[in-house]
C-alpha positions as a LaTeX table, in Angstrom:
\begin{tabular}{lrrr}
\hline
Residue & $x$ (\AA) & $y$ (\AA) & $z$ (\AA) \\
\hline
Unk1 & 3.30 & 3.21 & $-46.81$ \\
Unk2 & 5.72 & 2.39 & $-49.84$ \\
Unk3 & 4.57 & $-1.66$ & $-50.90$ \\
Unk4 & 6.52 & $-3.22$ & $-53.95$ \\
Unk5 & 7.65 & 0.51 & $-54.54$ \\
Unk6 & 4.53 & 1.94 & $-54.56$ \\
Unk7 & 3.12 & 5.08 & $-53.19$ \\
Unk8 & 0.01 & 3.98 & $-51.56$ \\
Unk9 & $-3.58$ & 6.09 & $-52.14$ \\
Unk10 & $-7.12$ & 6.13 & $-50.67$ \\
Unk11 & $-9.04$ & 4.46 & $-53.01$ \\
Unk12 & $-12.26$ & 6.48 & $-52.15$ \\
Unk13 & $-11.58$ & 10.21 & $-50.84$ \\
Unk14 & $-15.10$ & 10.78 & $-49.93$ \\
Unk15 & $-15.22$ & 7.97 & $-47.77$ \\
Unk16 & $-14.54$ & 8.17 & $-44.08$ \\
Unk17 & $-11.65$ & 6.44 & $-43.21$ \\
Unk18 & $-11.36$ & 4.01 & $-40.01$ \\
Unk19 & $-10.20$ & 6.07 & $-37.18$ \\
Unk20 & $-11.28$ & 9.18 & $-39.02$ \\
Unk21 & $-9.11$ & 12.21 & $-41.14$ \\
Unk22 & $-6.40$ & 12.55 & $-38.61$ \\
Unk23 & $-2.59$ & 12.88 & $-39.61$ \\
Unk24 & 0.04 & 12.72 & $-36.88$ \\
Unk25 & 2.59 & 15.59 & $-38.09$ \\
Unk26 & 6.15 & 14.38 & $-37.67$ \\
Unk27 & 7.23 & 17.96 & $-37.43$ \\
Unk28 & 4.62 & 19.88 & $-35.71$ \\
Unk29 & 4.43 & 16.66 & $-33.08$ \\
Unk30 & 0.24 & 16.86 & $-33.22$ \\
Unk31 & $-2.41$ & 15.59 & $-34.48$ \\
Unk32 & $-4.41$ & 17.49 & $-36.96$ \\
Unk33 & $-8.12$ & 16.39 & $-38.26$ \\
Unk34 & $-10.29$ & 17.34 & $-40.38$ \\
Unk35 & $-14.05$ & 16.92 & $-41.23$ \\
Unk36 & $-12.81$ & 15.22 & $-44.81$ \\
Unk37 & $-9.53$ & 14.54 & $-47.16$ \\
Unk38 & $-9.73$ & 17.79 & $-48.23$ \\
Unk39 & $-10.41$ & 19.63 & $-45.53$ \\
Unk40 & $-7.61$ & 18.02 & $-43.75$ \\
Unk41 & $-5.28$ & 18.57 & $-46.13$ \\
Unk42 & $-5.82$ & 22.18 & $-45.86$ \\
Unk43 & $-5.75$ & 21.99 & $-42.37$ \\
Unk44 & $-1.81$ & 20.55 & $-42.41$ \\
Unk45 & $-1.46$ & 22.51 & $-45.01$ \\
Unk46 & $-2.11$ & 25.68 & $-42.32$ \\
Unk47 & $-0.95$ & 24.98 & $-39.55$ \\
Unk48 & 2.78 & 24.08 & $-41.22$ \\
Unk49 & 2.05 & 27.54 & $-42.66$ \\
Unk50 & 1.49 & 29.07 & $-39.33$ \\
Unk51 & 4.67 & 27.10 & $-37.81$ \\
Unk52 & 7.09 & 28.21 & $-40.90$ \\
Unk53 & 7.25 & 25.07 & $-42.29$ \\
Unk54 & 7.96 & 25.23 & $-45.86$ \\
Unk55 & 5.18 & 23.37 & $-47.97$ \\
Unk56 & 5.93 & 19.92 & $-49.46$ \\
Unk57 & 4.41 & 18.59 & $-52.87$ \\
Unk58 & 4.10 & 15.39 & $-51.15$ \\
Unk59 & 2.27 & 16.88 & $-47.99$ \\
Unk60 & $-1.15$ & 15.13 & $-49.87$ \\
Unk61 & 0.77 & 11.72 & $-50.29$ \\
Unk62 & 2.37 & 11.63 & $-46.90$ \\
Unk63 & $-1.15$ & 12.43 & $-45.47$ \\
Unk64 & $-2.47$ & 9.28 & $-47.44$ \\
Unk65 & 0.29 & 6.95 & $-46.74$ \\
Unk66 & $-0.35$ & 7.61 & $-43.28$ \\
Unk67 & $-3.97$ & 6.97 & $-43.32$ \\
Unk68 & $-3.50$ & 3.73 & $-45.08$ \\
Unk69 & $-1.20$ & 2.41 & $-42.90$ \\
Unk70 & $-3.83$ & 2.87 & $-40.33$ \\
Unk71 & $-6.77$ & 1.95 & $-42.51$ \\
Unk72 & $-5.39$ & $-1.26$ & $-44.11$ \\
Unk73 & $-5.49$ & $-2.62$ & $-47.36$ \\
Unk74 & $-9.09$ & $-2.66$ & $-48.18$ \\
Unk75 & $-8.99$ & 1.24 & $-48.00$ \\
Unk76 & $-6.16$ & 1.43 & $-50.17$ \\
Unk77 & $-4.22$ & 0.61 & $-53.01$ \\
Unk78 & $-1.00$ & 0.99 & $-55.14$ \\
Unk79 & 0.08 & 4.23 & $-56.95$ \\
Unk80 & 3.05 & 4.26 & $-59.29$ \\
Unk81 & 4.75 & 6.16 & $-61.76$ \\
Unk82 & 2.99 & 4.28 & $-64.47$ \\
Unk83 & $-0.63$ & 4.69 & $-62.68$ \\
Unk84 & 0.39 & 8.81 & $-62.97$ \\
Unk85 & 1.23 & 8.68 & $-66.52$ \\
Unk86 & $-1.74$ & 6.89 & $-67.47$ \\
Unk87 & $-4.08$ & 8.84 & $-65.59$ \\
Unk88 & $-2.97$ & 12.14 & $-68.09$ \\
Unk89 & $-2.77$ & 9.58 & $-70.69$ \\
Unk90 & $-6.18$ & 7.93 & $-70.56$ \\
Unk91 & $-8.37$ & 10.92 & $-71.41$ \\
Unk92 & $-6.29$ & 11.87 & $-74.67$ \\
Unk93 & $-6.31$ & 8.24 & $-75.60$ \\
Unk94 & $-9.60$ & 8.38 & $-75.30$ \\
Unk95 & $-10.62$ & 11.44 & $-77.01$ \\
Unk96 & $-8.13$ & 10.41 & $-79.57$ \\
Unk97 & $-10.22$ & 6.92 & $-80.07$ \\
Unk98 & $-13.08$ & 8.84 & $-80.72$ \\
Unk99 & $-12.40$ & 11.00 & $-83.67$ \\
Unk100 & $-10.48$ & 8.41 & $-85.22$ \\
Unk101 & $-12.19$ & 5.19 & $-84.50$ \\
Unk102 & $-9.50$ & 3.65 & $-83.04$ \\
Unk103 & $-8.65$ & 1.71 & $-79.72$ \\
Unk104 & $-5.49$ & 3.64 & $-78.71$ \\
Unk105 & $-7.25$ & 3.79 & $-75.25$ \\
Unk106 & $-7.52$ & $-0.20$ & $-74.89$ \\
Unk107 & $-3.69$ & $-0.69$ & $-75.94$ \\
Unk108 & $-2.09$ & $-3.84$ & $-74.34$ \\
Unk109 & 1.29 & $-2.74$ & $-74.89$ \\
Unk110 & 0.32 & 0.87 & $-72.82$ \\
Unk111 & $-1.21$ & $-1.60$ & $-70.14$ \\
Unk112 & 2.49 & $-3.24$ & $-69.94$ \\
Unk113 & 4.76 & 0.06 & $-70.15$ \\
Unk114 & 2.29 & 1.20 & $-67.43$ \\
Unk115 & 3.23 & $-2.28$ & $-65.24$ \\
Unk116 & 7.20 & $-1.54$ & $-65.88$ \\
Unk117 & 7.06 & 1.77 & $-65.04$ \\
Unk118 & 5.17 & 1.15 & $-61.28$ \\
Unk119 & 8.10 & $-0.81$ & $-60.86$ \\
\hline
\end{tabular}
């Protein structure tokens, strides 16, 4: 589920879902589940394998859009270009912060590239 241009993403991956960790594959026409995210994931991931499908990077964010849709938005939330960049960001700001003293980690204008670049 794209919202505001957003990929969207579980907000807790060891937490069961409503209707459980099921994804209805387009292409194999089933439904594969799985006893958690990951073990679901590596299910799909299999059984394309098996069926010659040729493995997707987004497999894991098709899988999640899919149980959001279903889940609603209390399970859920936005994930943008700017969220990705600032989660490899984050932990250098930080580590940077703490050898220098600084607050590179806390940056209001990194807060605001983040916003532009989600959308």
């Amino acid at each position: 589920m794209c919202q505001d241009g957003l990929d969207m993403r579980l907000k807790e991956l060891g937490r069961t879902p409503p209707g459980g960790w099921l994804y209805n594959d387009p292409e194999l026409k089933r439904t594969i589940t799985g006893d958690s995210y990951q073990d679901l994931v590596g299910r799909v991931v299999s059984e394309r394998a098996s069926a010659g499908i040729e493995p997707t990077t987004k497999l894991g964010q098709m899988i999640q859009d899919q149980i959001c849709d279903r889940a609603g938005k209390e399970w859920c939330e936005g994930f943008g270009l700017g969220d990705a960049v600032a989660m490899v960001a984050q932990p250098i700001a930080a580590a940077i912060d703490m050898v220098a003293g600084t607050d590179i980690k806390g940056c209001g204008a990194c807060a605001k590239r983040r916003a532009n670049l989600n959308f």
